[in-house]
C-alpha positions in Angstrom: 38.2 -42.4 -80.6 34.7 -42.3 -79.9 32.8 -38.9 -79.5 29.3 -37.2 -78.2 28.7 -34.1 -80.5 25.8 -31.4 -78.7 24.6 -29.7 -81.3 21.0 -28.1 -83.2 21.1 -28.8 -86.8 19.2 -27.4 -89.8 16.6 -26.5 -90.4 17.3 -24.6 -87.1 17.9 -20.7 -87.7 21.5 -20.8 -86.8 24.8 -21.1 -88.2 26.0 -23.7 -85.5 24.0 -26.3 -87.0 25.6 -25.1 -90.8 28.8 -25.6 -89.0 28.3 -29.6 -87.3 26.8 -30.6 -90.7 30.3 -29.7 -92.3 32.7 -30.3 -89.1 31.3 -33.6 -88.4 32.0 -35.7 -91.8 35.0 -34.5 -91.5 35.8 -35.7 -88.2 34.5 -38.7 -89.1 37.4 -39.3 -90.9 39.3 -39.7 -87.5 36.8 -40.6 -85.2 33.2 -42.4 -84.4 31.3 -39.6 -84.1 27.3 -39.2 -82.7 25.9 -36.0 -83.2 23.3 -35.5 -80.3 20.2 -33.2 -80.6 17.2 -31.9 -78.6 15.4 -31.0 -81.5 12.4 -32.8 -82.6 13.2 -33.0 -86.2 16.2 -32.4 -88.6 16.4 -32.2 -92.3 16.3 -36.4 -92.9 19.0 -36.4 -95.7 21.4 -35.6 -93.1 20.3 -39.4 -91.6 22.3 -40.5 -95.0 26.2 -39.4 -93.7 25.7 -39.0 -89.8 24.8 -40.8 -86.4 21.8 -38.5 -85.1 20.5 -39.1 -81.7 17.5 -37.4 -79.8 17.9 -36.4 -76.4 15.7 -34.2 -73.8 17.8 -32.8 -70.8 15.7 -35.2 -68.1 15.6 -38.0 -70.5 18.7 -39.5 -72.1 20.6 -43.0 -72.0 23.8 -42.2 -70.0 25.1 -45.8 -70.9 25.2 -44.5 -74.9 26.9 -41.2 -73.4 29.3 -43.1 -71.1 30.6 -45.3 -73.9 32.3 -42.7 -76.0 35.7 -41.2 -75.2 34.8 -37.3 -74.9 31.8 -35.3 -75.2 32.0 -31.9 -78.0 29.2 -29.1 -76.8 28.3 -26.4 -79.3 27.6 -23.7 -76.8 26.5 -20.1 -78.2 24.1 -17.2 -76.7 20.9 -18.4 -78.5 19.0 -20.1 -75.3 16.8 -22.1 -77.8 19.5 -23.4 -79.3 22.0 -24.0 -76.4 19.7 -24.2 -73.6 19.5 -28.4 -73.4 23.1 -28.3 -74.1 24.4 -26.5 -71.5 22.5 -28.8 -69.4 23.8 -31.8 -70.4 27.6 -30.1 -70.3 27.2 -29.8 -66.5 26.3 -33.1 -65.4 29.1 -34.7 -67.6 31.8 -32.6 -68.1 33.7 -32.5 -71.7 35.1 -30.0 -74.3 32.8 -27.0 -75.0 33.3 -25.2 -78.2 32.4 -21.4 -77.7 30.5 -19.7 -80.3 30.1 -16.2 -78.6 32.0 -15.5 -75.6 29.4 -12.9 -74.1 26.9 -14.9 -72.7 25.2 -12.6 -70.8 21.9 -13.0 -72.7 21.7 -16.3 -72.7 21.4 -16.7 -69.3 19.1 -13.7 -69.1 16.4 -15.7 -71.3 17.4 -19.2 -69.8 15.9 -18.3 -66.7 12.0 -17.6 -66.2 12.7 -17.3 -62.8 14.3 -13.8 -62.6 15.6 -14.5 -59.3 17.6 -16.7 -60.4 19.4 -15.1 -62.6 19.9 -12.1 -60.1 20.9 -15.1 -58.1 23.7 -16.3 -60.7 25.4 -12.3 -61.7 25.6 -12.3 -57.7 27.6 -15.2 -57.5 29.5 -14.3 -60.3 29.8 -10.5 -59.9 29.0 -10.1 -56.3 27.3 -7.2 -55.1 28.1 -4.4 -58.1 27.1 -7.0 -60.3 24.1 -7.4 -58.7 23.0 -3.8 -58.3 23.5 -3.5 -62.4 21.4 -6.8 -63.2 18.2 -5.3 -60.9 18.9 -2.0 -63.0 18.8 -3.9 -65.8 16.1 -5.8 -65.3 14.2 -2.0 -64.2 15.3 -1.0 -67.8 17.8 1.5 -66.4 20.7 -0.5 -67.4 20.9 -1.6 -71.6 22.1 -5.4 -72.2 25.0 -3.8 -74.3 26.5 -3.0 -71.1 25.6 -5.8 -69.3 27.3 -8.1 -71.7 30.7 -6.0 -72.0 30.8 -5.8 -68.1 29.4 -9.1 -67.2 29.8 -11.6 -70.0 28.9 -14.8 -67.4 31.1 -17.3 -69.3 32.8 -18.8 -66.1 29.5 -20.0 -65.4 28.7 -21.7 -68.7 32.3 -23.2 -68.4 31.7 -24.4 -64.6 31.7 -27.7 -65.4 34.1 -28.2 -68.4 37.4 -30.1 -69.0 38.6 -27.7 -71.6 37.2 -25.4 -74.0 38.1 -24.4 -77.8 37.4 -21.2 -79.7 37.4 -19.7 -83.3 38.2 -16.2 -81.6 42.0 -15.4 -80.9 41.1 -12.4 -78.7 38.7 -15.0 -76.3 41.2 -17.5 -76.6 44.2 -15.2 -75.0 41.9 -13.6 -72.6 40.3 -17.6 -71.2 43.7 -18.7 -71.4 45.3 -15.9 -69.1 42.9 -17.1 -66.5 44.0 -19.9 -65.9 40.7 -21.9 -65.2 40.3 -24.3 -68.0 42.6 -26.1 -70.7 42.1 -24.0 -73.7 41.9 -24.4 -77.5 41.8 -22.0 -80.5 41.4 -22.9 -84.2 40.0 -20.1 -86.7 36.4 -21.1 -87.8 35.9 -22.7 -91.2 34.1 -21.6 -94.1 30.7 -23.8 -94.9 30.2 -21.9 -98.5 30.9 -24.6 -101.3 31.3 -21.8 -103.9 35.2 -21.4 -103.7 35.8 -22.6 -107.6 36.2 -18.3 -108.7 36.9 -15.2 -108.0 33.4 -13.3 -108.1 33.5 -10.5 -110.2 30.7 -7.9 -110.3 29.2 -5.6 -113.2 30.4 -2.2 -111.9 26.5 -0.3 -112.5 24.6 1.9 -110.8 22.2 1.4 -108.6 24.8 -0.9 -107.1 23.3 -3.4 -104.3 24.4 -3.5 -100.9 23.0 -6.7 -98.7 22.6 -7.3 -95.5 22.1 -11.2 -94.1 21.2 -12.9 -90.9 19.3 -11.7 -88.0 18.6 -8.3 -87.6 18.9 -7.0 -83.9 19.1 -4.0 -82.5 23.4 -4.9 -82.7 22.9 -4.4 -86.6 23.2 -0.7 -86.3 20.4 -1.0 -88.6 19.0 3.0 -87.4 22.5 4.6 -88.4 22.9 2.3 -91.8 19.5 4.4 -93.1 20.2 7.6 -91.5 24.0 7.2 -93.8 21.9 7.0 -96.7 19.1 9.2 -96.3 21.8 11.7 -95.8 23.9 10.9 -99.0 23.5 13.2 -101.8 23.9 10.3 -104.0 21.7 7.6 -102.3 19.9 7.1 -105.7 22.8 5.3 -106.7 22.1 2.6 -104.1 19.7 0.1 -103.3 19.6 -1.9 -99.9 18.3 -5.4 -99.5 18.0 -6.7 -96.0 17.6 -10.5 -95.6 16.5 -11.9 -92.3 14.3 -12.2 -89.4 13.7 -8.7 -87.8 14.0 -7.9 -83.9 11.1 -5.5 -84.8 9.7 -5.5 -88.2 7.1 -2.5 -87.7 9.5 -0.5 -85.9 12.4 -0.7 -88.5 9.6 -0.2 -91.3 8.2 3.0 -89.4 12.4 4.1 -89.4 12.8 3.5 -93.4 9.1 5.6 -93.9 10.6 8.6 -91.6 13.6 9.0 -93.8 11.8 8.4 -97.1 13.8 5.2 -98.0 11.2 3.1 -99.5 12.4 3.1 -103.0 15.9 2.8 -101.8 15.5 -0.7 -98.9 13.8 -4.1 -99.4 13.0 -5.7 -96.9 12.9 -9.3 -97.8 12.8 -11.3 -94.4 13.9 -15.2 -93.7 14.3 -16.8 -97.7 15.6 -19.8 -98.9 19.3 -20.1 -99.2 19.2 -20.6 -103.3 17.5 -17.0 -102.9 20.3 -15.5 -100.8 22.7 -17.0 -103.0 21.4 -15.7 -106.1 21.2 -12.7 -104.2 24.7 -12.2 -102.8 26.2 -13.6 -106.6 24.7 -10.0 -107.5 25.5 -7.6 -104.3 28.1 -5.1 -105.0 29.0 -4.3 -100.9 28.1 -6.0 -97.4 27.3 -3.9 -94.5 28.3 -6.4 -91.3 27.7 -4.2 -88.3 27.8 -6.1 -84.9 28.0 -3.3 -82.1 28.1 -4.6 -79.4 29.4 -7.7 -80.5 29.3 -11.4 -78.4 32.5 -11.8 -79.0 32.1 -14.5 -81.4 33.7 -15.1 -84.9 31.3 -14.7 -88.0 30.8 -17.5 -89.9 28.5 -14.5 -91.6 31.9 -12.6 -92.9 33.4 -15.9 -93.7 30.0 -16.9 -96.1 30.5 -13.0 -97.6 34.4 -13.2 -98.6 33.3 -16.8 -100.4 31.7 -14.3 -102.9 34.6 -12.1 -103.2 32.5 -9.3 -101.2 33.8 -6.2 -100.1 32.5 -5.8 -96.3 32.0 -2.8 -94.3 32.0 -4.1 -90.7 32.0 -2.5 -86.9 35.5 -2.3 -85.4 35.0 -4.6 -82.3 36.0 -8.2 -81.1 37.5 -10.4 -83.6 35.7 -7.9 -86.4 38.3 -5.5 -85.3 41.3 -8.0 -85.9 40.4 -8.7 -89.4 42.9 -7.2 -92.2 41.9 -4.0 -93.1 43.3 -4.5 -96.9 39.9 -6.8 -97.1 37.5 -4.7 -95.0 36.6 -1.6 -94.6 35.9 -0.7 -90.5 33.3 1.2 -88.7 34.5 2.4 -85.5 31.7 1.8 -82.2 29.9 5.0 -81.9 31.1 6.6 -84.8 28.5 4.6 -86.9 27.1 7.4 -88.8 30.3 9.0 -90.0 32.3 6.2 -90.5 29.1 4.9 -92.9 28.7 8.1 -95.2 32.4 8.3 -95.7 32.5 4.4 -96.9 29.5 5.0 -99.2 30.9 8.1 -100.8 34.1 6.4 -100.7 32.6 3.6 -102.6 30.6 5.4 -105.5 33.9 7.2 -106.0 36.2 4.3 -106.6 34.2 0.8 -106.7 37.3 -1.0 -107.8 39.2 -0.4 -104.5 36.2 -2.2 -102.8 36.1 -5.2 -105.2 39.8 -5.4 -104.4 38.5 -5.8 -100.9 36.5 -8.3 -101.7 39.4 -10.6 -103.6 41.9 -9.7 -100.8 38.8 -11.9 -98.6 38.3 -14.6 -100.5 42.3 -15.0 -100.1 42.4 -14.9 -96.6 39.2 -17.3 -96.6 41.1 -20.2 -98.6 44.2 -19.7 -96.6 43.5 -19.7 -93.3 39.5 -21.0 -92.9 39.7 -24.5 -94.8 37.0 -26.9 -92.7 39.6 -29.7 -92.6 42.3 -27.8 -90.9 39.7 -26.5 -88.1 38.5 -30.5 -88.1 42.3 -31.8 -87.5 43.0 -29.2 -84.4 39.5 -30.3 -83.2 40.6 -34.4 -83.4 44.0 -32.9 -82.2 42.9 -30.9 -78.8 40.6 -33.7 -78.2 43.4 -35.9 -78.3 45.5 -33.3 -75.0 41.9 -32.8 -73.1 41.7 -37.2 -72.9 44.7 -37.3 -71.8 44.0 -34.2 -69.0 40.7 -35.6 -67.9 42.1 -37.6 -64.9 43.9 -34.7 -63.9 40.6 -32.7 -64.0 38.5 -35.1 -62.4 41.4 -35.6 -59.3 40.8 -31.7 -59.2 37.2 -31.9 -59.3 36.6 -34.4 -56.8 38.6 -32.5 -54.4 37.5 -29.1 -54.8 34.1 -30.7 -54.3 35.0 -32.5 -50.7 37.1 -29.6 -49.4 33.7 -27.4 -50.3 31.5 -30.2 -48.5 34.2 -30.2 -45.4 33.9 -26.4 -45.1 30.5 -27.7 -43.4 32.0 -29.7 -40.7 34.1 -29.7 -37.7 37.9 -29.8 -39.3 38.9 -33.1 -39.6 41.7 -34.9 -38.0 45.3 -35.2 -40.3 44.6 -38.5 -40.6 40.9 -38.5 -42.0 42.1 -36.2 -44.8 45.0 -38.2 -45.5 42.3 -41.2 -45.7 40.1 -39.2 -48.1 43.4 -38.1 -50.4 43.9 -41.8 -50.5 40.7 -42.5 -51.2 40.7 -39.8 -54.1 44.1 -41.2 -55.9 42.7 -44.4 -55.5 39.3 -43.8 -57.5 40.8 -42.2 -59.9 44.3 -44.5 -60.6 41.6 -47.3 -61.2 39.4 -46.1 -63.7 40.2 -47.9 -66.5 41.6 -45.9 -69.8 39.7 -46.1 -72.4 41.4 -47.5 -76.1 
């Protein structure tokens, strides 16, 4: 089997690219695989174990895409990222693998034209949908609410043969639809620091970290009003790792509260520093309100250090076990935070518990080589559909461009059925 992997890769800010560089030796195992990028550099030692190929949307070799058997897209809400991708997936149609289900923002910042994208919710949403993407685009309407209401994954999907998840809540609701052959596997773990149990000095302060990118989704404004109310606070200190959504604004917040002696602020660093940094955290705070609906590979990387998690309530963060997190409920952010703090100071063990109970669940049921066989193994069902989807395809198109015309005779569209079963009984399958 030979296969067309879309993907960024490091040292792009995003855990996709994490994810191909440990998916794809794997899959090697089972197929030829070329990982295909827009990005104008990559970290070279990844040259050393993988097939890299540069591509730009209006500039690629279609005869080295049209030799392989099936073409993998990475798709997620990051437009930067996914942008060229989601290109490429609509003028030759393969498997897309869905990060974040919600993909409301990505289209939002795809397109400089803003009539377009008011053009793309209509056709989607119709009118309502319309009405709510001018409000939002008039600032009367919040993204939140634009995502939960209008998540706009039927049109990054237009053009797919099937489509796989790592979420079993997207998975249920894309396969009730009834639009596209649909895949689920839960997402793998890319630590390499499974060897132990992490087990932490139980001292005051203790460290809480958070990782990642900080947006206004972070709940970062009710995670320092919890502390600045606790009576205890001094027996915590907060490090934040990551790029900010608004670094002088979140600095202003920490300032107000008088919470400089209690958060660091240590931006984008190295991963040897994040490592060193989570080997001595205590807690994770892993708020994602609203969520994209995608599965963390941010939780997954927090249970490889046995770390007890505090995370929102939401989307597959809300179908975790609750014997190895502890759950924030949407909108009850500020209580559900002080109670988990005090609850922590009081009886630390039960949260290190937590944190073993995850690392448990993370070498059962998140092992990279399982995801990599149900990817080889789906791939394997959508070959065998593609004829079926391209008969499909091809007539949905010509009963669309007939709508144009005077209505044909019976026997011209017997003629162009014929002419359908015909193209596609002759194409060749591929060995």
């Amino acid at each position: 089997m030979k296969i067309n992997w879309f993907s960024p890769l490091p040292p792009a800010k995003t855990e996709i690219g994490k994810y191909t560089c440990k998916i794809v030796p794997l899959l090697q195992e089972f197929a030829k695989v070329t990982v295909w990028t827009s990005q104008d550099s990559w970290h070279s030692e990844l040259n050393d174990y993988m097939s890299i190929r540069y591509y730009q949307p209006h500039n690629i070799s279609w005869y080295e895409i049209n030799q392989a058997d099936l073409n993998i897209y990475q798709l997620g809400n990051n437009h930067l990222f996914h942008g060229d991708i989601w290109q490429i997936s609509k003028k030759s149609p393969g498997l897309v693998i869905l990060h974040d289900y919600k993909l409301q923002d990505f289209f939002y910042m795809l397109s400089d034209d803003k009539k377009n994208y008011l053009n793309q919710v209509f056709q989607l949403y119709g009118e309502e949908g319309l009405e709510n993407a001018q409000k939002f685009l008039d600032g009367f309407v919040s993204m939140a609410t634009m995502a939960d209401k209008y998540p706009m994954t039927p049109l990054a999907l237009e053009s797919a043969i099937a489509l796989m998840t790592h979420n079993r809540e997207s998975y249920q609701q894309l396969s009730q639809e009834n639009h596209w052959m649909t895949g689920y596997t839960p997402l793998p773990y890319l630590a390499d620091n499974l060897g132990q149990i992490h087990r932490r000095k139980s001292q005051t302060p203790y460290q809480i970290i958070m990782f990642g990118f900080m947006g206004q989704n972070r709940c970062l404004n009710s995670v320092f009003k919890a502390l600045a109310m606790l009576p205890r606070r001094e027996q915590f200190r907060l490090h934040i790792y990551g790029e900010m959504w608004d670094e002088d604004y979140i600095f202003r917040q920490i300032q107000e509260l008088g919470l400089e002696n209690i958060i660091t602020l240590h931006g984008f660093v190295s991963d040897d520093e994040l490592h060193h940094a989570l080997n001595n955290a205590n807690l994770a705070i892993n708020l994602r309100y609203p969520s994209m609906g995608e599965a963390s590979a941010s939780q997954l990387h927090l249970w490889s250090y046995s770390l007890p998690s505090i995370v929102s309530q939401t989307e597959w963060y809300g179908s975790l076990d609750s014997n190895a997190v502890a759950f924030v409920r949407p909108n009850h952010e500020l209580e559900d935070l002080t109670h988990h703090l005090n609850d922590f100071l009081n009886n630390p063990e039960k949260f290190a518990l937590m944190g073993i109970e995850g690392k448990k669940i993370l070498e059962e049921n998140h092992q990279p080589k399982m995801c990599a066989e149900a990817i080889i193994n789906f791939a394997q069902q959508v070959m065998k559909y593609r004829p079926t989807h391209t008969i499909h395809s091809m007539a949905t198109r010509i009963g669309g461009e007939l709508n144009y015309f005077d209505l044909p005779s019976s026997t011209d569209l017997n003629r162009y059925s014929e002419i359908i079963d015909f193209i596609c009984t002759s194409i060749p399958e591929k060995k």
